[in-house]
C-alpha positions in Angstrom: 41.7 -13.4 -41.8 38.3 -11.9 -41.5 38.2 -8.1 -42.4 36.9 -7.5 -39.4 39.1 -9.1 -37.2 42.1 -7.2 -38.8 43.5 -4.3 -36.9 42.3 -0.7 -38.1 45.9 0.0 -39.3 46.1 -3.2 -41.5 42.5 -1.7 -43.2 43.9 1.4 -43.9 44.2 2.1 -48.1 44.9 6.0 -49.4 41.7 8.1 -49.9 39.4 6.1 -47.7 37.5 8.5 -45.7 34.9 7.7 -42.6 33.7 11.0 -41.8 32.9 14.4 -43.1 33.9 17.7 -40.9 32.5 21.6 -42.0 35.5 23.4 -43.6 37.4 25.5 -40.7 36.7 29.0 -40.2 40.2 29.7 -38.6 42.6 30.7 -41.2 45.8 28.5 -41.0 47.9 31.3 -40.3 46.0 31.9 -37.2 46.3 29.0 -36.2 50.2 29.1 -36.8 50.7 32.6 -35.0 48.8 31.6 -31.9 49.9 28.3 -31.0 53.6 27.8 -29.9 56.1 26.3 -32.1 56.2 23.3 -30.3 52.6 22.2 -30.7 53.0 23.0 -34.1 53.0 19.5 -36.7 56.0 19.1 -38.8 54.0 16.7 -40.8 50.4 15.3 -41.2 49.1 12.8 -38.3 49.6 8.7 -39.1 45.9 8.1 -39.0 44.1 5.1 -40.9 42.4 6.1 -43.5 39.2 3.7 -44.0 35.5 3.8 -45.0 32.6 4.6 -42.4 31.7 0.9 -42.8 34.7 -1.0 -41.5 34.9 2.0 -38.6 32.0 1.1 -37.7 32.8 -3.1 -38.0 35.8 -2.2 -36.2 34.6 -0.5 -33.0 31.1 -3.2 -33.2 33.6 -6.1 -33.2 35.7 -4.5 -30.4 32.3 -4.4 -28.6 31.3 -7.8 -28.8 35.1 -9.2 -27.6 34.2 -7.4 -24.7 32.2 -8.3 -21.4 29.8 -6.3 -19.7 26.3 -6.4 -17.7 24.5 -5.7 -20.9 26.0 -9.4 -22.2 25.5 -11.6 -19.4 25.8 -11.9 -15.9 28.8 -10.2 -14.0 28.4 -11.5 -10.0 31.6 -9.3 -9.4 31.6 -9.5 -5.6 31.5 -6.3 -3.8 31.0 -4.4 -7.5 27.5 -4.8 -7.1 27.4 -5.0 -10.9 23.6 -4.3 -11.5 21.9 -2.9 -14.7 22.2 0.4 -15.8 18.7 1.8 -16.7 18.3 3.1 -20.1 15.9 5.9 -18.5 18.9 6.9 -16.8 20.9 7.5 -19.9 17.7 9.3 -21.7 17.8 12.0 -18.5 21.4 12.4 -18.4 20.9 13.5 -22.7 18.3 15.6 -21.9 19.6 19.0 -23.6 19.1 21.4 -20.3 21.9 18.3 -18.9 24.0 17.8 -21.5 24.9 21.2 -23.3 25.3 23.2 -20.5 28.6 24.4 -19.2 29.9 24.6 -15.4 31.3 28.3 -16.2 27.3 29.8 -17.3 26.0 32.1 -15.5 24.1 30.4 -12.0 20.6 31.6 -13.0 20.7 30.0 -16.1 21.5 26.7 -14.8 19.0 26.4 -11.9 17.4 23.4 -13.0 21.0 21.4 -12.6 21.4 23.3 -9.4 17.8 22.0 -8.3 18.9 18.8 -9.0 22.2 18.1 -7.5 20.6 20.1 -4.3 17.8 17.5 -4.3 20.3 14.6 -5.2 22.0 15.9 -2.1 18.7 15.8 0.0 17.9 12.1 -0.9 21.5 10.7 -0.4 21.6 12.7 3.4 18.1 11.0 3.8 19.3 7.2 2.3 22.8 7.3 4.4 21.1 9.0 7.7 23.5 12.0 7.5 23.2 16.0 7.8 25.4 17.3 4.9 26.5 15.5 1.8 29.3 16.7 -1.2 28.7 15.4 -4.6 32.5 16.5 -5.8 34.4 13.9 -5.6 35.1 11.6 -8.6 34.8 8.2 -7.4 34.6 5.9 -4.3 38.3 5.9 -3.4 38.1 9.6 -4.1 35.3 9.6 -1.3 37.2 7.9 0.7 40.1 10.3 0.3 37.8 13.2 0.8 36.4 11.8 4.4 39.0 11.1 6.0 40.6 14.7 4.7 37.9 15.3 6.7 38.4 13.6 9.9 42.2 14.9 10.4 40.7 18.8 9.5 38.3 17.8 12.7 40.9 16.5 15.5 43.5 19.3 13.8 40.6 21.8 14.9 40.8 20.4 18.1 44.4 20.2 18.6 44.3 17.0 18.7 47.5 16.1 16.5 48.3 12.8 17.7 45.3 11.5 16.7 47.5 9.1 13.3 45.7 5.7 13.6 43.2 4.8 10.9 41.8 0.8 11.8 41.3 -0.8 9.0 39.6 -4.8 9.7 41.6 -7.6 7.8 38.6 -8.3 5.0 38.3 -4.6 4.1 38.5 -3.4 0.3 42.0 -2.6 -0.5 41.2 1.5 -1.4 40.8 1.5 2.6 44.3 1.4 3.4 45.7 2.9 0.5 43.2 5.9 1.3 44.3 6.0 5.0 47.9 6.3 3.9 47.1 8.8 1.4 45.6 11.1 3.4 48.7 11.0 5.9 47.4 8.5 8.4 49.2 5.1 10.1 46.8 2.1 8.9 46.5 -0.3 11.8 44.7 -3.5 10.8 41.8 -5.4 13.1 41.4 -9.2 12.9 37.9 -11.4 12.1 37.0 -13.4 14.2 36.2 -17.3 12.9 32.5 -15.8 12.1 33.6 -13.3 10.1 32.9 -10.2 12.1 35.1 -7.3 13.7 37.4 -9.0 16.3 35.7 -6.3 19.6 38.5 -7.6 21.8 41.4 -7.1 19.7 39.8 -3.7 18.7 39.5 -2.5 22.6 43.2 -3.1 23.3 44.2 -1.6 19.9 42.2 1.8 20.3 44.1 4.7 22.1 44.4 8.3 22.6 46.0 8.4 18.9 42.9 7.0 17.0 41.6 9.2 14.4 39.3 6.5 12.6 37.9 3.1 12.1 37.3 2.6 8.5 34.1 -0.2 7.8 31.4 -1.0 5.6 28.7 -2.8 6.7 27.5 -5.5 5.7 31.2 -6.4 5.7 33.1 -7.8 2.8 32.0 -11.3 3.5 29.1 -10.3 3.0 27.8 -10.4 6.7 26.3 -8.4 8.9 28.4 -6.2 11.8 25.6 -7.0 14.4 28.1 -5.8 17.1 27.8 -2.3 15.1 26.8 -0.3 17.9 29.4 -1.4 20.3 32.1 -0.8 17.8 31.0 2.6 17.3 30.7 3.4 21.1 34.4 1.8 21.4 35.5 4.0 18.4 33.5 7.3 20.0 34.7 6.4 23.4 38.6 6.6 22.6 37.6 10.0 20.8 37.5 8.9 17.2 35.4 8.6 14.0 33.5 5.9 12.2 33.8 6.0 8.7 31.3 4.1 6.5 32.9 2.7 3.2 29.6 2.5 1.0 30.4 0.0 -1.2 27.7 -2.5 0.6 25.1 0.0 0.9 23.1 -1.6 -1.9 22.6 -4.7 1.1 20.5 -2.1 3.3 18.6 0.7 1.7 15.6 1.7 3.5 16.1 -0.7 6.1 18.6 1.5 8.0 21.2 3.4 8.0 24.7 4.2 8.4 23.9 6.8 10.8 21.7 4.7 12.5 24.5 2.8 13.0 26.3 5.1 14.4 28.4 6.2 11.8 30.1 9.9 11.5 31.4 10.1 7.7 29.9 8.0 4.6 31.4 7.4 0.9 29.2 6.3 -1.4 29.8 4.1 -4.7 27.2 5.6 -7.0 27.9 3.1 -10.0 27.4 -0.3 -7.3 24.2 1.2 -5.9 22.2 3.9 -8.2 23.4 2.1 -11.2 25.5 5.0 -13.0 27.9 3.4 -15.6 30.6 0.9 -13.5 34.4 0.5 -15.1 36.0 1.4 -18.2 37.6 4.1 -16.3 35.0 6.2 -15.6 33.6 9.0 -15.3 32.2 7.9 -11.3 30.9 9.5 -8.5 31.7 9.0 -4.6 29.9 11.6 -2.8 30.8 11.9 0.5 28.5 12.5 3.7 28.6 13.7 7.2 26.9 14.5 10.0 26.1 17.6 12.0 28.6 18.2 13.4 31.7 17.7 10.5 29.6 20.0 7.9 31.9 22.8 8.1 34.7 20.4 6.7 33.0 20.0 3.5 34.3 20.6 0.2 33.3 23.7 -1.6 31.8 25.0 -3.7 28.4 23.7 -1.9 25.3 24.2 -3.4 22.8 25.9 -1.1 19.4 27.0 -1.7 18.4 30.2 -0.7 15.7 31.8 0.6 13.4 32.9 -2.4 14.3 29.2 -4.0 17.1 29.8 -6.3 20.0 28.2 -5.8 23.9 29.2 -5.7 27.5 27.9 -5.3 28.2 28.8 -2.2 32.0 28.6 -1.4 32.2 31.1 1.9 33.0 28.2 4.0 35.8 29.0 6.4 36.6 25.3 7.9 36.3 23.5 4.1 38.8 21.3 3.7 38.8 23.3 -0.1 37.7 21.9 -3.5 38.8 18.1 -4.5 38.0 18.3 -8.3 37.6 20.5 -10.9 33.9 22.2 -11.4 31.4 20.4 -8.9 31.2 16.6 -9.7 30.9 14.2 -12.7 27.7 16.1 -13.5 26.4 13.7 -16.0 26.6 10.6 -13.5 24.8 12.6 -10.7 21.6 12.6 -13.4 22.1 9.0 -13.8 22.0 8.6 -10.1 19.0 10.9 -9.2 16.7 9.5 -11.9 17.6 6.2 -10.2 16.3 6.7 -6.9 13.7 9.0 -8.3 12.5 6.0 -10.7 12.7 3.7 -7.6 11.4 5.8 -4.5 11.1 4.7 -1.1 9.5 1.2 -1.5 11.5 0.8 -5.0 15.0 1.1 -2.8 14.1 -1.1 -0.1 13.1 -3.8 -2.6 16.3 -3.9 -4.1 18.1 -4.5 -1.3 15.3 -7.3 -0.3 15.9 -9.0 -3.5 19.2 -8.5 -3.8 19.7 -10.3 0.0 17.0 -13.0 -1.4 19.4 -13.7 -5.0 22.7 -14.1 -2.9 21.0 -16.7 0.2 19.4 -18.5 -2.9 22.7 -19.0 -4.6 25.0 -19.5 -1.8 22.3 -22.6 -0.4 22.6 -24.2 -4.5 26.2 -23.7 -4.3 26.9 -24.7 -0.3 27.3 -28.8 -1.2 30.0 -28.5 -3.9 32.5 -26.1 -2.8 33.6 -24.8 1.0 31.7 -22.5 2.5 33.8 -20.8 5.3 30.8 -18.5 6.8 27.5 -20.8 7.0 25.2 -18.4 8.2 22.4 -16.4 6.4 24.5 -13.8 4.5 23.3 -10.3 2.5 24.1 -8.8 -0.5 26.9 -11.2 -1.2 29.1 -14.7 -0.1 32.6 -16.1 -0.1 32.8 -19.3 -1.0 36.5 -21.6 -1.4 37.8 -23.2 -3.8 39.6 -25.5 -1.8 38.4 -28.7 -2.0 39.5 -28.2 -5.8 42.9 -27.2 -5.2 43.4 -30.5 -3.9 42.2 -32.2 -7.1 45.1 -29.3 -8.8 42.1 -26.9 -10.1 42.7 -23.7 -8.6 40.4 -20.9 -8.2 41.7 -19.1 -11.3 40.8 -22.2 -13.0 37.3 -22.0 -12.2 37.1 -18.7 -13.1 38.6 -18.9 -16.3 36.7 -21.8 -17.1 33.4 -19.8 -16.4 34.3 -17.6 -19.3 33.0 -20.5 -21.6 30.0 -21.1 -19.9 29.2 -17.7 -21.0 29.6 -16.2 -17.4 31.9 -13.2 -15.8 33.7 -14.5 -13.0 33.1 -13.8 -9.9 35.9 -11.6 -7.6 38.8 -14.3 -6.6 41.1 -14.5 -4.2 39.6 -11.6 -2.2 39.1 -11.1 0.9 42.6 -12.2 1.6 41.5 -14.0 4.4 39.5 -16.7 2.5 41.8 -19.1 1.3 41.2 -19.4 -2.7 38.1 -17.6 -2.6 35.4 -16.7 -4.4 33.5 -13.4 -3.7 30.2 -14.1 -5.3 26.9 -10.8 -5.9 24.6 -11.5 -8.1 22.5 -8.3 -7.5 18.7 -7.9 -8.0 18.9 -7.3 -11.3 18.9 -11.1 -11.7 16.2 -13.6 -12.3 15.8 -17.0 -10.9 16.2 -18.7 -14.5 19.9 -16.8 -14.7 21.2 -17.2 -11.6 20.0 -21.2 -11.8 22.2 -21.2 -15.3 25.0 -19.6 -13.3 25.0 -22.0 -10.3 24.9 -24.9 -12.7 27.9 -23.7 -14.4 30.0 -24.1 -11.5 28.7 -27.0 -10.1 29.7 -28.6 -13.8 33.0 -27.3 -13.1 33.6 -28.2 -9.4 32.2 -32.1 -11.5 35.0 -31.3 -13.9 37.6 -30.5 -11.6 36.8 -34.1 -10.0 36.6 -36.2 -13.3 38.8 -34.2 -16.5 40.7 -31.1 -14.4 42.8 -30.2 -17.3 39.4 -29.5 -19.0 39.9 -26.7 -16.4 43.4 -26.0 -15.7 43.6 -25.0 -19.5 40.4 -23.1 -20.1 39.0 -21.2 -21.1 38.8 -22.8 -24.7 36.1 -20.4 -26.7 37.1 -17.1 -26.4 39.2 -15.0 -29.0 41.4 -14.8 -26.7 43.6 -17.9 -24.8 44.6 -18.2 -21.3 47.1 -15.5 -20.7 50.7 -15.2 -19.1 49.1 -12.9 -15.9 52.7 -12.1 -14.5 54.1 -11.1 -17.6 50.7 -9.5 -18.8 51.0 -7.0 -15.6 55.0 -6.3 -16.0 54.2 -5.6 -19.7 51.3 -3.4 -19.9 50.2 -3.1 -24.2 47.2 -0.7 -23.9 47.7 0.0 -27.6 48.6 -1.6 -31.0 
């Protein structure tokens, strides 16, 4: 076996060392008359004990086992799974960013005020709201955080019967799961055969109890709500809110507006659309905004600007519905965000969402002749095609996507939105160029070939990568995150 293929454990040998560390200045005894007994070792940790060099092989082979935007394309449908800017990562090192510490003194971090206040101030202007919190930690965090939000505004009122959260049947899964969550009943609207919010079924289902309608718009299918103002007068009219799941916004910016729309409460992804680092388990970002009239419902601390310029962390707030995370946001993501839109401006934003429309109609009419296309109608960020007319030929979805994996390609989502029979949830982004997303489209029409001619060149793929076809039920029953 290659060395660097081994595990770190099997490298180990006594006396290797792989790093050097200035002697402690805390005596031992100290440390032993401070801590509890409990924390206290009984015996030296079990760590390998290797060179610099195969650390270093180690983690670089780990890296390149791995998939990410950086080593090909990744159309993850509704991830929006653009490039991450490397100007973005050069702000967010900058040492006034990254050596401060959320418990300094205010006026000697006024420049990271400035900038999550200005952060603030371009987000209210992109989503068309009035007030915006950075705090919470991600988008179903946001998501949390709103609709905390909306059940602090009807218990204002009085209005306690006000339980019902709608939720349409192609919505991301965080929606419900947010709704319960936060104490609400999720009721769930039909599509109609276009795609689009079923207005009848939502009229009858609408009542004195609705608190919300949760939607993103574009929806998941990619398509545009163009009923949007008659669902939020529906919504408004029966005394609820209209809640904006932000995970599409990247399909609009600086063409309009949620609260254009007519929208009341916003969440935004800022790893899908400002291009701040996307999986691995974080850090994210999911600030939440509102308009006029919820701002007292905010999370605190706020940061306001005050009338000579400086700013503050403002907590004296008496409706908040209190703090949702420790300090005052993933600080070091909010850089990455505001030096994205500040890179971009104006014309820069509505570009991306231009070519970003442009990449996923271009794709979705190269693809439309070899697989099912359940929504033939000029689509935005994203499409949903099916894999159906490969099922019958006994090449599932899966297959494909599996099979993609040695064409070099992520796959794109499957099998989501439920109501899409075998589908696949296709967004290339604008990060792409023609040339790439030509390569792509190739690939699966080769496979959707493959599936007609040799499917168990399919059904048994993929057949390069280190690592074979996996047993998925037994795989998520018997979770190994470690050797």
């Amino acid at each position: 076996m290659n060395e660097t293929k081994k595990v770190i454990f099997e490298l180990s040998r006594p006396g290797r060392v792989a790093y050097s560390l200035p002697k402690g200045d805390v005596p031992q005894t100290d440390i032993g008359a401070k801590l509890p007994e409990h924390l206290l070792r009984k015996k030296a940790a079990e760590l390998p004990e290797i060179s610099e060099l195969q650390l270093m092989r180690h983690y670089t082979n780990l890296s390149q086992d791995n998939f990410g935007v950086e080593n090909g394309f990744y159309p993850l449908g509704s991830c929006t799974m653009k490039y991450n800017p490397k100007i973005n990562e050069v702000t967010a090192r900058l040492d006034g960013f990254a050596n401060i510490h959320p418990y300094q003194p205010i006026e000697t971090v006024q420049g990271a005020l400035q900038l999550m206040h200005e952060l603030q101030e371009d987000l209210a202007v992109i989503t068309g709201m009035d007030g915006i919190s950075l705090q919470p930690a991600a988008g179903a965090h946001g998501e949390w955080t709103g609709l905390m939000m909306v059940r602090a505004f009807h218990e204002k009122r009085g209005d306690l019967k006000r339980k019902k959260v709608f939720v349409p049947d192609s919505a991301h899964g965080t929606n419900p799961a947010s709704a319960h969550i936060a104490g609400f009943e999720v009721v769930s609207i039909p599509s109609t055969e276009e795609g689009l919010v079923d207005l009848d079924a939502l009229r009858v289902a609408v009542d004195d109890e609705t608190a919300a309608l949760m939607l993103t718009n574009p929806n998941t299918l990619g398509l545009f709500e163009r009923d949007i103002a008659q669902i939020a007068e529906i919504v408004h009219d029966a005394g609820g809110l209209l809640y904006y799941d932000g995970a599409n916004l990247n399909a609009i910016l600086s063409k309009t507006t949620p609260g254009t729309m007519g929208f009341d409460i916003v969440h935004l992804n800022l790893h899908k659309t400002f291009s701040t680092p996307h999986g691995g388990g974080g850090p994210g970002a999911g600030p939440v905004g509102v308009k006029a009239f919820l701002k007292e419902f905010l999370p605190v601390p706020r940061v306001d600007k005050q009338a000579d310029g400086s700013y503050v962390l403002n907590s004296d707030y008496p409706d908040t519905i209190g703090q949702v995370k420790g300090y005052y946001g993933n600080f070091g993501v909010l850089v990455r965000a505001y030096t994205y839109i500040r890179t971009m401006g104006p014309v820069g934003l509505r570009k991306v969402s231009e070519s970003a429309v442009l990449h996923a109609n271009y794709l979705r009419k190269r693809l439309e002749a070899d697989f099912e296309t359940p929504y033939q109608v000029i689509c935005k960020h994203e499409f949903v095609l099916s894999g159906n007319r490969q099922k019958k030929l006994g090449v599932r979805t899966l297959d494909m996507a599996k099979r993609l994996l040695d064409f070099g390609f992520y796959a794109p989502t499957v099998y989501f939105p439920l109501i899409v029979e075998e589908a696949l949830m296709i967004e290339p982004t604008e990060t792409e160029n023609k040339e790439m997303l030509d390569e792509f489209a190739d690939a699966l029409i080769a496979i959707s070939r493959e599936a007609e001619e040799t499917p168990e060149t399919v059904t048994q793929a993929p057949h390069n990568t280190s690592v074979r076809r996996l047993d998925e039920v037994r795989a998520a029953r018997q979770i190994k995150v470690k050797f």
